[in-house]
C-alpha positions in Angstrom: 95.7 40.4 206.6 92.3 40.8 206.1 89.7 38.9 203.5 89.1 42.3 201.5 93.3 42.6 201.8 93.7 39.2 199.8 91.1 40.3 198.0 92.7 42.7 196.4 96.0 41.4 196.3 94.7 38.9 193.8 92.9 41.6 191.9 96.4 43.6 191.9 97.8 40.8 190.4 95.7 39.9 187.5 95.5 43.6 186.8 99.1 43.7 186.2 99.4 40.3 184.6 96.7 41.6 182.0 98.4 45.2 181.7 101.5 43.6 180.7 99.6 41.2 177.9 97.1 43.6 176.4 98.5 45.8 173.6 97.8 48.7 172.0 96.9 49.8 168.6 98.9 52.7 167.0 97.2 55.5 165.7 97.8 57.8 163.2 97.3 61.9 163.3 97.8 64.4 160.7 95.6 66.8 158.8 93.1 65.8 156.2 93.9 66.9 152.7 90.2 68.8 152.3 88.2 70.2 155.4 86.2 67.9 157.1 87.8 65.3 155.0 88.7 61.4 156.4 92.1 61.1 154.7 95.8 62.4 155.6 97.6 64.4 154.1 100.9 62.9 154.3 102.5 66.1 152.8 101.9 67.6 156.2 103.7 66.3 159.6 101.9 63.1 160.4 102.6 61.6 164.1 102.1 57.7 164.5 100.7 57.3 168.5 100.9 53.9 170.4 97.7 54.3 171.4 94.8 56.2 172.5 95.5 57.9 176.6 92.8 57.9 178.9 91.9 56.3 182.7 90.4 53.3 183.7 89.0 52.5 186.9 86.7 49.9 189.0 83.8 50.6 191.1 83.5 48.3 194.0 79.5 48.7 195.1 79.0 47.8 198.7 77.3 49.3 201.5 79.9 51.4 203.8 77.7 49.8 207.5 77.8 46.6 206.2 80.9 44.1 206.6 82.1 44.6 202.8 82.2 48.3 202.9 83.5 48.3 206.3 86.7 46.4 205.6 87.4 48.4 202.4 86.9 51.7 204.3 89.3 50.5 207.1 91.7 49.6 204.1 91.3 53.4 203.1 90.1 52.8 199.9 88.8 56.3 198.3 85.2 56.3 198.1 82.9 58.4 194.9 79.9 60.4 195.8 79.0 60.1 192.3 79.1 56.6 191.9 78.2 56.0 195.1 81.1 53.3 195.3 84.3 52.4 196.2 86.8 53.2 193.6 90.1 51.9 192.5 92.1 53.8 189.6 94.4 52.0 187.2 97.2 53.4 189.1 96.4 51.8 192.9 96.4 48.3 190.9 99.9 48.7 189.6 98.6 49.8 186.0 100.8 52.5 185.4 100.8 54.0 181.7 99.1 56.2 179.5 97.4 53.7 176.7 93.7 53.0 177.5 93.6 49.5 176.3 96.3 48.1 178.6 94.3 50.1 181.3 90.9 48.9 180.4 92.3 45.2 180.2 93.8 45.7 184.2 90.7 47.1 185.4 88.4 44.2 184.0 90.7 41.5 185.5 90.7 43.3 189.0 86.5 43.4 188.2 85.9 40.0 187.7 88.9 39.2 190.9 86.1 41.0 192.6 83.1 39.6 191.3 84.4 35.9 192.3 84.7 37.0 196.3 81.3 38.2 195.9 81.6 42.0 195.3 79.2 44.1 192.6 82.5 45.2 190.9 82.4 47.0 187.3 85.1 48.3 185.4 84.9 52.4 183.3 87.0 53.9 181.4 87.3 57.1 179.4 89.6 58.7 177.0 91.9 61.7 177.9 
C-alpha cells in the first residue's frame, strides 16, 4: 500500500465518521399566501424536506510530475481541468446521500486528513 493509499484511507474514514454525525435541517416548501410574499400558505400542500440536496467534493492540489500527483494518478484518482486538481466526490469517500450538510461535513474531514500529510486540499460544495 502506498503513502497516498493510507492517505486516503484515513480520509475515507473521517469522512464517513463525520457523514454519519452531521445532521440536517428540515426545510419547509409550500406556496406563499401573496406573490413574492415570505410566508406559507398552509392552506395549500406544504412538503417538510430533510434537508437541502446538493454535491460536495475535495480538491487535492498537487503537481501530476511531481511525487504527490504521481501517486494519486497511479491510484486513478479523476483529475479537473477546471480546477486544475485532483478531485474526490462525496461518493468515492463513502458519503453516500442526498443532504448537503452531511456531505459538506465528510468532505471537510477528508480536507483537513489531507492537509495533515501535507496536501493543498480544500473542500466545495453546491446545492442541486
Amino acid at each position: 500500500m502506498s503513502n497516498f493509499d493510507s492517505v486516503f484511507q484515513e480520509a475515507k474514514q473521517a469522512a464517513q465518521e463525520a457523514f454519519a454525525k452531521a445532521s440536517s435541517t428540515p426545510v419547509v416548501v409550500g406556496s406563499p399566501s401573496t406573490p413574492f410574499g415570505n410566508d406559507v400558505d398552509y392552506s395549500k400542500p406544504v412538503y417538510v424536506m430533510p434537508g437541502l440536496c446538493g454535491f460536495a467534493w475535495v480538491n487535492v492540489y498537487a503537481d501530476r510530475r511531481k511525487p504527490q500527483g504521481k501517486e494519486m494518478k497511479e491510484a486513478g484518482v479523476s483529475w479537473d481541468d477546471y480546477a486544475k486538481a485532483f478531485r474526490f466526490s462525496s461518493y468515492d469517500l463513502g458519503a453516500d446521500g442526498q443532504m448537503i450538510e452531511q456531505k459538506e461535513a465528510a468532505c471537510q474531514a477528508a480536507a483537513e486528513v489531507f492537509k495533515q500529510y501535507g496536501y493543498r486540499a480544500y473542500a466545495g460544495s453546491r446545492l442541486d
